[in-house]
KEKE-3310 file (N, C-alpha, C; in steps of 0.2 Angstrom, whole numbers, plus 5000, padded with zeros to 4 digits):
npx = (5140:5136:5128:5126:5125:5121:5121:5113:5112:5113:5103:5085:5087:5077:5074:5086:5093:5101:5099:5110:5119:5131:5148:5158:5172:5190:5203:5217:5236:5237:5225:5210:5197:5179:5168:5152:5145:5140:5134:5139:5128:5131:5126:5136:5135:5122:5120:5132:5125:5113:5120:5127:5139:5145:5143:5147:5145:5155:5159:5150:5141:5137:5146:5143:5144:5154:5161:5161:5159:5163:5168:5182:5184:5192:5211:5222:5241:5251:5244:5241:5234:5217:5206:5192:5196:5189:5181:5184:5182:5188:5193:5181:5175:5160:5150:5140:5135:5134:5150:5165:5181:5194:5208:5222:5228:5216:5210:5204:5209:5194:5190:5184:5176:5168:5153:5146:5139:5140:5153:5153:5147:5155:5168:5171:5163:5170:5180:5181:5178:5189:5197:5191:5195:5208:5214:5207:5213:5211:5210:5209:5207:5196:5178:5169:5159:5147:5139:5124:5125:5121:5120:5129:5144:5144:5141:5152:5161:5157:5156:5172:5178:5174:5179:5191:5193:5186:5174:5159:5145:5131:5122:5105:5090:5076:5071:5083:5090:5092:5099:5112:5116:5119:5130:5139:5137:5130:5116:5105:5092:5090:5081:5075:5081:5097:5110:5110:5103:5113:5123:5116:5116:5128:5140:5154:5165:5162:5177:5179:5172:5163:5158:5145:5133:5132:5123:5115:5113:5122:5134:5132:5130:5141:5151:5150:5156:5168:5183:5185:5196:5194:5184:5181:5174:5164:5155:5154:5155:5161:5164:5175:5184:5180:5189:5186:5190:5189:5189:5189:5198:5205:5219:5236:5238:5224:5220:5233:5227:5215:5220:5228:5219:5213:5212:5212:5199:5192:5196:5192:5179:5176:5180:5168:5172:5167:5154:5142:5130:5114:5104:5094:5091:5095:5087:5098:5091:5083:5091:5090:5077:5084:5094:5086:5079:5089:5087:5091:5097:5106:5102:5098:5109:5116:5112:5111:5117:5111:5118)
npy = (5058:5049:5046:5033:5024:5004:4988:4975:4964:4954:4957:4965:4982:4990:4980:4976:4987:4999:5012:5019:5024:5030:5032:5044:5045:5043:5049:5040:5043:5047:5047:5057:5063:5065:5076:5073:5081:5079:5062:5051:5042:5025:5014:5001:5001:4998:4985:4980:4978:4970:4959:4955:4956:4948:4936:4938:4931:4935:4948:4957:4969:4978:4994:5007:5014:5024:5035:5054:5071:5084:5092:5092:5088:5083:5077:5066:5069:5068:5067:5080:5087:5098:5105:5111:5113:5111:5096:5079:5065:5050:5033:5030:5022:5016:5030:5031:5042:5053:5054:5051:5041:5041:5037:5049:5048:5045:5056:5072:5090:5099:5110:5127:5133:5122:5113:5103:5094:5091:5088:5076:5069:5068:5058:5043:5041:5049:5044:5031:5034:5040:5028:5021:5028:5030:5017:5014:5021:5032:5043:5058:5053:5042:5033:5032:5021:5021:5014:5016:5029:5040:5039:5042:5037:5035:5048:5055:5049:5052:5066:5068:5061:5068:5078:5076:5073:5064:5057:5052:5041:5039:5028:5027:5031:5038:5051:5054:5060:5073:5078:5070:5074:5088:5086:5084:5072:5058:5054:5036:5025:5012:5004:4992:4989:4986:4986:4992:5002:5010:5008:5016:5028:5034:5034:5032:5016:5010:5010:5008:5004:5012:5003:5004:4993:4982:4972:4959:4963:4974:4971:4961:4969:4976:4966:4963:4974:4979:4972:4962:4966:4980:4983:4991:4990:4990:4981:4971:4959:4942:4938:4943:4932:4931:4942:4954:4970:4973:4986:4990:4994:4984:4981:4986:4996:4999:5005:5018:5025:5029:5036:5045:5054:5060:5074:5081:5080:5086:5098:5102:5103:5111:5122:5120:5117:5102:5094:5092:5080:5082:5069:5067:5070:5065:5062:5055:5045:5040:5032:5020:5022:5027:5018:5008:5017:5017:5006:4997:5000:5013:5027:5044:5054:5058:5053:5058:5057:5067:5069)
npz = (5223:5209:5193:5184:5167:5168:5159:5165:5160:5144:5131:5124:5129:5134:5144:5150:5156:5167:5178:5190:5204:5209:5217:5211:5200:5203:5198:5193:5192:5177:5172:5167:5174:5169:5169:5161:5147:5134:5126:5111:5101:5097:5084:5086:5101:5102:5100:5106:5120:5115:5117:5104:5099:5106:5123:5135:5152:5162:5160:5164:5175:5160:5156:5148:5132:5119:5118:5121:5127:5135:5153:5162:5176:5188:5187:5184:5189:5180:5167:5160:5158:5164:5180:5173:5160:5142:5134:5122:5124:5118:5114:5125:5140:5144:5143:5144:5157:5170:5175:5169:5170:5162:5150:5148:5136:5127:5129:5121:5117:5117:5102:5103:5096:5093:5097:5113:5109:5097:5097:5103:5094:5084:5085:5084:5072:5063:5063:5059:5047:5041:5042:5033:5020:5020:5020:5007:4998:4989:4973:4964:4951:4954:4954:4967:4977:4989:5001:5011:5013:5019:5032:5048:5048:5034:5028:5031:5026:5011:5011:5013:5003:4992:4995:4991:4978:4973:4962:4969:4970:4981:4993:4999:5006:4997:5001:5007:4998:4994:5002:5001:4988:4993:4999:4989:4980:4969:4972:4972:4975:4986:4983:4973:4956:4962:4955:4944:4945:4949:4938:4928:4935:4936:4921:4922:4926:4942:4954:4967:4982:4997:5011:5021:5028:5024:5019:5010:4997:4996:4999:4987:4975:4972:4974:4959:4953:4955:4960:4973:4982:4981:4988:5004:5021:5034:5040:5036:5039:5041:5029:5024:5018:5005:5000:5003:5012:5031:5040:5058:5070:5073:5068:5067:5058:5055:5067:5067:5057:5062:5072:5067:5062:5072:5076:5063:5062:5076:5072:5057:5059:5069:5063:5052:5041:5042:5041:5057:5060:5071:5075:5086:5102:5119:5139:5152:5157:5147:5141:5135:5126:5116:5113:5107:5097:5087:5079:5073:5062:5054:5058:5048:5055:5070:5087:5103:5121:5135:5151)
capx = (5138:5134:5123:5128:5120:5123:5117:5114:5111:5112:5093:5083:5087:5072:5074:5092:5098:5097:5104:5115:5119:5140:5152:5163:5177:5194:5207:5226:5241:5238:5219:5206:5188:5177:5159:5150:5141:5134:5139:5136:5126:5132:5125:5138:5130:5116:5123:5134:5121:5110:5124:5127:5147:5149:5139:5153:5143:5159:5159:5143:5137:5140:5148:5141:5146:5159:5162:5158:5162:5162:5173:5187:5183:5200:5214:5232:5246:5255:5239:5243:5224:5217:5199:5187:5195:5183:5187:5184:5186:5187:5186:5177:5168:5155:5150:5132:5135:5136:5157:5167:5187:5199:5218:5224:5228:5209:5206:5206:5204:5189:5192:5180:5169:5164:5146:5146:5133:5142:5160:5153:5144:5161:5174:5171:5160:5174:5190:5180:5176:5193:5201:5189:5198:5214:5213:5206:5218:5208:5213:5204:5201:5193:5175:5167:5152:5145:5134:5122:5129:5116:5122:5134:5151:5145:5139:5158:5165:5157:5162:5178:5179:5170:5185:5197:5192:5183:5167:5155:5138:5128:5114:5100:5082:5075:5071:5090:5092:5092:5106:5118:5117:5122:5138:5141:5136:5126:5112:5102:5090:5091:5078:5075:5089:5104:5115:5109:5103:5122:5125:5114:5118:5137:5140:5158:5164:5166:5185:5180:5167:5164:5152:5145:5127:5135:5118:5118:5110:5125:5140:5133:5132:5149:5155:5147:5158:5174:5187:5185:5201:5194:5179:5182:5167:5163:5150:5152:5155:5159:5165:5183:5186:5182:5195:5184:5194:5187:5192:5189:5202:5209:5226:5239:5238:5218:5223:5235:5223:5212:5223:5231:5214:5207:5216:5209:5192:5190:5199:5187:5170:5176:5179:5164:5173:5165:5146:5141:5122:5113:5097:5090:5094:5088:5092:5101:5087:5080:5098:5087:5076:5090:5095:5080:5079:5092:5082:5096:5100:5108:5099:5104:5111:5117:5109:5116:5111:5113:5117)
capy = (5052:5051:5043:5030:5018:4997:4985:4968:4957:4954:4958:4971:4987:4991:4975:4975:4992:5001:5018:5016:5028:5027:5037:5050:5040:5048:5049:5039:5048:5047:5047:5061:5064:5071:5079:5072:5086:5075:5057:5051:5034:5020:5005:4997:5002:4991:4977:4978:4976:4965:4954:4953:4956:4944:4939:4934:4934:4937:4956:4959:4973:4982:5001:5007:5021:5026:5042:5058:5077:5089:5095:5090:5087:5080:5075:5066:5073:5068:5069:5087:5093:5103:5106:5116:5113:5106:5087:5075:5057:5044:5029:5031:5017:5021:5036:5034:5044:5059:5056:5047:5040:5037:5041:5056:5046:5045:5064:5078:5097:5102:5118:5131:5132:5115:5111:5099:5090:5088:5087:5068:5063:5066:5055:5038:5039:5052:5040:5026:5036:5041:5023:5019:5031:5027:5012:5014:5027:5037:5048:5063:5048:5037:5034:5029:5018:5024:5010:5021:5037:5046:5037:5045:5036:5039:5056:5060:5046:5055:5071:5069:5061:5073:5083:5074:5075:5059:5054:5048:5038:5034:5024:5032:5030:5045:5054:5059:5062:5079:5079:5068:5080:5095:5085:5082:5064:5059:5047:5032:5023:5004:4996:4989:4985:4991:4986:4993:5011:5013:5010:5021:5036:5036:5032:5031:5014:5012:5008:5008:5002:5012:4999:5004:4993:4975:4970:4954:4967:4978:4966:4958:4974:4980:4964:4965:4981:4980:4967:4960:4970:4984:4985:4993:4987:4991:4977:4964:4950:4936:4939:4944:4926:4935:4947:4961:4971:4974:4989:4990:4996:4980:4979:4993:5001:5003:5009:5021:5029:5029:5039:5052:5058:5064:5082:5086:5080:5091:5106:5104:5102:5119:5128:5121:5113:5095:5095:5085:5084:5075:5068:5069:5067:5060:5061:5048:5040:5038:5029:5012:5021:5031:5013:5006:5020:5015:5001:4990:5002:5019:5032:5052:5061:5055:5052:5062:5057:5073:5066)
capz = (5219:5202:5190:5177:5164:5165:5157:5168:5158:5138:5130:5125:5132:5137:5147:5156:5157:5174:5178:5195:5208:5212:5218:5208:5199:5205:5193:5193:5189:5171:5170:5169:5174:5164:5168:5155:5146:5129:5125:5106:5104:5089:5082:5091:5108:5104:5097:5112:5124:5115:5115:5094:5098:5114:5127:5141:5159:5165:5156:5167:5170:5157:5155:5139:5128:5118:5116:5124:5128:5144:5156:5163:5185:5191:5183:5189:5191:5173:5163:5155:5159:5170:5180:5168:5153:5137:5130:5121:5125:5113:5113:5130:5141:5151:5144:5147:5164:5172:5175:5166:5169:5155:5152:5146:5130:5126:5130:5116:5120:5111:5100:5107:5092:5092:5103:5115:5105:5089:5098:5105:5088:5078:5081:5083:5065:5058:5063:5056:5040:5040:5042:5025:5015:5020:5016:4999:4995:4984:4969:4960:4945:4958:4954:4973:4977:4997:5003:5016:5011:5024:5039:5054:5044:5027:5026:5031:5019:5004:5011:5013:4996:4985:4996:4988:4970:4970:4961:4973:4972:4988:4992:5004:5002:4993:5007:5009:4992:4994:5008:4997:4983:4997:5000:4980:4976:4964:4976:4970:4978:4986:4982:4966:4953:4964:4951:4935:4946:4948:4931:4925:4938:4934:4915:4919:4930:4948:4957:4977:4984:5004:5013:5029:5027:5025:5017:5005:4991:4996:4993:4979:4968:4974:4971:4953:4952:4957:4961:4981:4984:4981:4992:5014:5025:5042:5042:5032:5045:5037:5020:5023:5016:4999:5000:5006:5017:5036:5044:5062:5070:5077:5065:5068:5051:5055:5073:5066:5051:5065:5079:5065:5058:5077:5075:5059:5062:5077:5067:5053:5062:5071:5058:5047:5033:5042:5046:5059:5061:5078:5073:5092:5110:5125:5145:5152:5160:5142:5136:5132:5121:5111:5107:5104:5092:5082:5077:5068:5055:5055:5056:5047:5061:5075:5092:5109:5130:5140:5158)
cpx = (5136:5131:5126:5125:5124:5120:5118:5114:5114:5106:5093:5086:5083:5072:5078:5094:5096:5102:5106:5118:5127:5144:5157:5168:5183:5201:5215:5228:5240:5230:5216:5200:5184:5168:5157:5145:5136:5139:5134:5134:5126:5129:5129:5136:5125:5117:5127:5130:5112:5113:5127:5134:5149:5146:5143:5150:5148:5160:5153:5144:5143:5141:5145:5142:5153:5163:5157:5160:5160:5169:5178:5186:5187:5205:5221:5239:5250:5251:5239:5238:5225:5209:5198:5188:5188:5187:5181:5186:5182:5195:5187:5176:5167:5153:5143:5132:5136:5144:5159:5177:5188:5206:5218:5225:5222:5207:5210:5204:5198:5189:5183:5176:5166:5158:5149:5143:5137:5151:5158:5149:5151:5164:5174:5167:5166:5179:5187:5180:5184:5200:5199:5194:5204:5215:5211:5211:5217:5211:5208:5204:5197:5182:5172:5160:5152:5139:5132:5127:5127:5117:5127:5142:5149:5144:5147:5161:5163:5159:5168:5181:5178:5175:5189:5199:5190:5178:5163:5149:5138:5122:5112:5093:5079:5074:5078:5094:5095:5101:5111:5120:5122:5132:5143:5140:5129:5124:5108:5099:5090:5089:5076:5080:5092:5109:5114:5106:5110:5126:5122:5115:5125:5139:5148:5162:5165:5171:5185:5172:5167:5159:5150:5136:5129:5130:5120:5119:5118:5132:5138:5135:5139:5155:5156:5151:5162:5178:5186:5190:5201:5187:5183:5175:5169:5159:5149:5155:5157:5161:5172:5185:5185:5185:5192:5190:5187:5192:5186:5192:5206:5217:5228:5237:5230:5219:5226:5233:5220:5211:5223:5223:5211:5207:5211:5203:5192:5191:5194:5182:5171:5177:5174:5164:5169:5157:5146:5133:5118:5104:5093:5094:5090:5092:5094:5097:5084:5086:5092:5083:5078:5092:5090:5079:5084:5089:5087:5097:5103:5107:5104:5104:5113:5114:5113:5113:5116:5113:5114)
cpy = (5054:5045:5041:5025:5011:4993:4977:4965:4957:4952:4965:4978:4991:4987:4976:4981:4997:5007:5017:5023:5027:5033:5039:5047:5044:5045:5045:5046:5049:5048:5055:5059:5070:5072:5077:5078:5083:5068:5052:5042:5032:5015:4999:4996:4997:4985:4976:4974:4971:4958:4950:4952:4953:4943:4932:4936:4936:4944:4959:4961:4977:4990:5002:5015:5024:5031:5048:5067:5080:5092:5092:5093:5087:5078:5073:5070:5075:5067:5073:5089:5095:5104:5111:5117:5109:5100:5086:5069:5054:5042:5031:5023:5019:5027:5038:5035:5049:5060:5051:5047:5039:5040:5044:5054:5048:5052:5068:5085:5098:5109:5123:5134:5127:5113:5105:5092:5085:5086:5076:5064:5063:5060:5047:5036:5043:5046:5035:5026:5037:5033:5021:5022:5031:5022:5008:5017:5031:5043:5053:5057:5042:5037:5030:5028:5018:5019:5014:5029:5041:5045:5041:5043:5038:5044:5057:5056:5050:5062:5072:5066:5064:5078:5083:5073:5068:5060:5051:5047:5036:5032:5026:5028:5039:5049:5059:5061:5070:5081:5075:5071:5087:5093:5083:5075:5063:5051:5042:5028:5013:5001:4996:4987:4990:4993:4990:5001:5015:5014:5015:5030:5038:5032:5030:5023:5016:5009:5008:5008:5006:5008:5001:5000:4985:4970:4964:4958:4970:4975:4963:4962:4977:4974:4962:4969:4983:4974:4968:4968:4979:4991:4986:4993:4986:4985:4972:4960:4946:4933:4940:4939:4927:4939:4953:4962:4974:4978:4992:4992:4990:4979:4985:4999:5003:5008:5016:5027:5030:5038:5046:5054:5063:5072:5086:5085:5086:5099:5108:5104:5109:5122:5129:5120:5103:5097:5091:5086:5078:5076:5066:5066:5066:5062:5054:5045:5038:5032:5023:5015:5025:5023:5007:5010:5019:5010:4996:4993:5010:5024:5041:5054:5055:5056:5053:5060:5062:5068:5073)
cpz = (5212:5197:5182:5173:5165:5164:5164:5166:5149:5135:5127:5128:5135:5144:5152:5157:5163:5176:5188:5198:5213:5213:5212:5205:5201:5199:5197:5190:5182:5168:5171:5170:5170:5166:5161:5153:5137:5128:5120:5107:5096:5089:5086:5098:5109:5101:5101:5117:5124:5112:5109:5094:5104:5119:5135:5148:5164:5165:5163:5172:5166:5155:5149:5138:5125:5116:5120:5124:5133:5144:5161:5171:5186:5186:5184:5186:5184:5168:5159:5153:5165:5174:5175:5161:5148:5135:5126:5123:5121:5111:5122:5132:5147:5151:5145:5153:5164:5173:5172:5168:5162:5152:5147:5140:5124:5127:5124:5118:5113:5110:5105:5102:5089:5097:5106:5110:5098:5091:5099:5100:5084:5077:5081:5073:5062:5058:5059:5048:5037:5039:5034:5021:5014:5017:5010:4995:4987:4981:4965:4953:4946:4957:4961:4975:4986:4998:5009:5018:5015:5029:5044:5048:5037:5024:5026:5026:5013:5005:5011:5005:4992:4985:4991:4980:4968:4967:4963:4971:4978:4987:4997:4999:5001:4997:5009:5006:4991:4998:5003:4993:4985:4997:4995:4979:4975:4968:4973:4976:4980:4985:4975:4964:4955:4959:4944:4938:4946:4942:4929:4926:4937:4928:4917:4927:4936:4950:4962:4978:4995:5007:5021:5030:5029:5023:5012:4998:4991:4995:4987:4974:4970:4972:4960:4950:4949:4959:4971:4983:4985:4985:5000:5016:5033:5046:5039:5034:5039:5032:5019:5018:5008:4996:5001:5013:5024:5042:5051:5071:5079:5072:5066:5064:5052:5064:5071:5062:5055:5071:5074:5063:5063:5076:5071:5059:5066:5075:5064:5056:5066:5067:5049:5041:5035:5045:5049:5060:5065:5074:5080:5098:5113:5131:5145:5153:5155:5138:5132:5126:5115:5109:5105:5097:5086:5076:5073:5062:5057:5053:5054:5053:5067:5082:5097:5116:5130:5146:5162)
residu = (UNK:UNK:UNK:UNK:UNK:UNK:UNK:UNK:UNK:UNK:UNK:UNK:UNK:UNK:UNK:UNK:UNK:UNK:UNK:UNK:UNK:UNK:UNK:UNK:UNK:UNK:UNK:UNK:UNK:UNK:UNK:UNK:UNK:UNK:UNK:UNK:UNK:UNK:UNK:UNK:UNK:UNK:UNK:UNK:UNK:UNK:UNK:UNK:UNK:UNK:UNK:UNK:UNK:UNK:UNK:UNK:UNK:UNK:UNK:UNK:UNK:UNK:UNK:UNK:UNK:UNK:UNK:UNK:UNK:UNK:UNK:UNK:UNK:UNK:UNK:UNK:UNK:UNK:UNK:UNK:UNK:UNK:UNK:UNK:UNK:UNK:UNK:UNK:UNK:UNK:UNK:UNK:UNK:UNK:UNK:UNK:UNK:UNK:UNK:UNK:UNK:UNK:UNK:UNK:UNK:UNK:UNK:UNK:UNK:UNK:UNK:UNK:UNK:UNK:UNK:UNK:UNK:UNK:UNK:UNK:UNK:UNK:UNK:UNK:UNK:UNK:UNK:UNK:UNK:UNK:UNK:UNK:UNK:UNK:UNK:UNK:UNK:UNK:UNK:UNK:UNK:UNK:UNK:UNK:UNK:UNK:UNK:UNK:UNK:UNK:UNK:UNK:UNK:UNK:UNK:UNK:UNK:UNK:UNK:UNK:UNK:UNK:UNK:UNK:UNK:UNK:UNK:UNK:UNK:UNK:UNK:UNK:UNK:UNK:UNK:UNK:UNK:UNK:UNK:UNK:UNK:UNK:UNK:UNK:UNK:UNK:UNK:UNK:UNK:UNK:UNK:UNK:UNK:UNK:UNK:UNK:UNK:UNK:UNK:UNK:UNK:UNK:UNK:UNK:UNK:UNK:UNK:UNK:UNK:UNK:UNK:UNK:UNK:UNK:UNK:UNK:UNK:UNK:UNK:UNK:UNK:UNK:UNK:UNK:UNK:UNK:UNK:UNK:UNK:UNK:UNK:UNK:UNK:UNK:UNK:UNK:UNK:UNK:UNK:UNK:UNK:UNK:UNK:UNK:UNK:UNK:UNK:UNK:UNK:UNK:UNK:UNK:UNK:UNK:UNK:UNK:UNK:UNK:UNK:UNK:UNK:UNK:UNK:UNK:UNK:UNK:UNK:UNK:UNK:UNK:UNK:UNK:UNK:UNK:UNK:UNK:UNK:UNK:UNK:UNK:UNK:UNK:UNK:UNK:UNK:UNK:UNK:UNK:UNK:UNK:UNK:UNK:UNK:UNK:UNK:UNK:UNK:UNK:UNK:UNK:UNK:UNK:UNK:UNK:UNK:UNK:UNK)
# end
């Protein structure tokens, strides 16, 4: 038997979520199992299960978790794993558990200098960061504006830009000034005049906008900035009808930018050219208040359940 998290209802998480005592999932031909050894926990998570993206009784209960890392238990026949190897899976469901199915598709070997830890906070915030950039198609004379620059996907948006010879600004509360600065961008803080801290911290203008906040303050000044077209937002519901673009990895071409990036995240995060940094973990039995913790915003570092 083994121990999994579901939600029953849509609510709270403190409210509906109930850990569950099922047997061992056995693999298809094509599926592996995976011993969960850590499994990363996103905003999405609790806006899943306080029903903000859907709240279909039909779905009920619900698996919850999108990503994870361990070892590989069983695995079918034309899988191309093996027991005991390391993985990743993502995307994942149901990863708040001790085991977890999912087809060999969905499974990554994890190099062998990558933690557990930091192997299941990567890739759903990396692919995501990675679809932004795509998307933007940034050039070393790109000057780039990071809405939550401190966050899981923006820490790696402005790293990976500052890679690429952009000029990054991000926005953080001062607190995480210090860390923006470690990854080259030049931070400013959000409250007060957004628009005119921006101005003053990069004399020369901005030409991309990365948004992962979705806040009214944070398209207004971005659209302030830059033409519609040249803002990518993970959050900004609603707005599309402005010509923001919405990358979410529902159209091929975000699916695509999504899939090719997995490689070299786990590449780089083992050999230290990506940092990943977990802002705390929890056991399983705690998952509710791992997303409690979130609090409706995204906090530095990402958040881990041990099963």
């Amino acid at each position: 038997m083994a121990l999994r998290i579901l939600a029953a209802d849509y609510g709270d998480p403190e409210a509906v979520l109930q850990i569950v005592d099922q047997p061992v999932p056995e693999p298809d031909d094509g599926d592996v199992v995976v011993r969960v050894r850590s499994a990363g926990v996103n905003p999405f998570d609790a806006k899943q299960v306080r029903g903000l993206v859907g709240a279909d009784p039909a779905k009920l209960p619900l698996s919850i978790g999108g990503e994870a890392a361990g070892v590989v238990h069983a695995a079918g026949a034309s899988s191309g794993f093996r027991p005991g190897e390391e993985v990743v899976v993502y995307p994942a469901t149901g990863a708040f558990a001790e085991f977890l199915v999912a087809p060999a598709a969905h499974v990554h070997r994890k190099p062998a200098d990558l933690g557990f830890n930091e192997a299941s906070a990567l890739l759903l915030a990396g692919v995501t960061a990675a679809d932004i950039l795509a998307t933007l198609e940034l050039t070393a004379d790109d000057v780039l504006l990071v809405h939550g620059g401190a966050g899981a996907v923006g820490s790696i948006v402005v790293s990976r830009a500052v890679t690429a010879g952009a000029t990054v600004i991000a926005t953080a509360s001062p607190a995480n000034h210090v860390h923006l600065r470690s990854l080259g961008a030049v931070p400013v803080a959000y409250d007060g005049d957004l628009l005119a801290a921006v101005r003053t911290a990069m004399p020369s203008p901005v030409t991309a906008v990365a948004d992962t906040v979705g806040t009214d303050q944070a398209i207004d000044v971005s659209l302030a900035l830059v033409p519609a077209d040249r803002i990518v937002s993970i959050a900004a519901w609603g707005l599309t009808g402005e010509g923001i673009t919405m990358v979410d990895g529902s159209t091929p071409a975000s699916r695509r930018n999504r899939r090719e990036a997995i490689a070299g995240l786990l590449d780089d995060a083992a050999a230290g050219r990506l940092a990943v940094e977990i802002g705390g973990t929890f056991p399983l039995q705690d998952t509710a208040a791992a997303l409690s913790a979130l609090g409706g915003h995204r906090p530095r570092g990402k958040l881990i359940i041990h099963p």
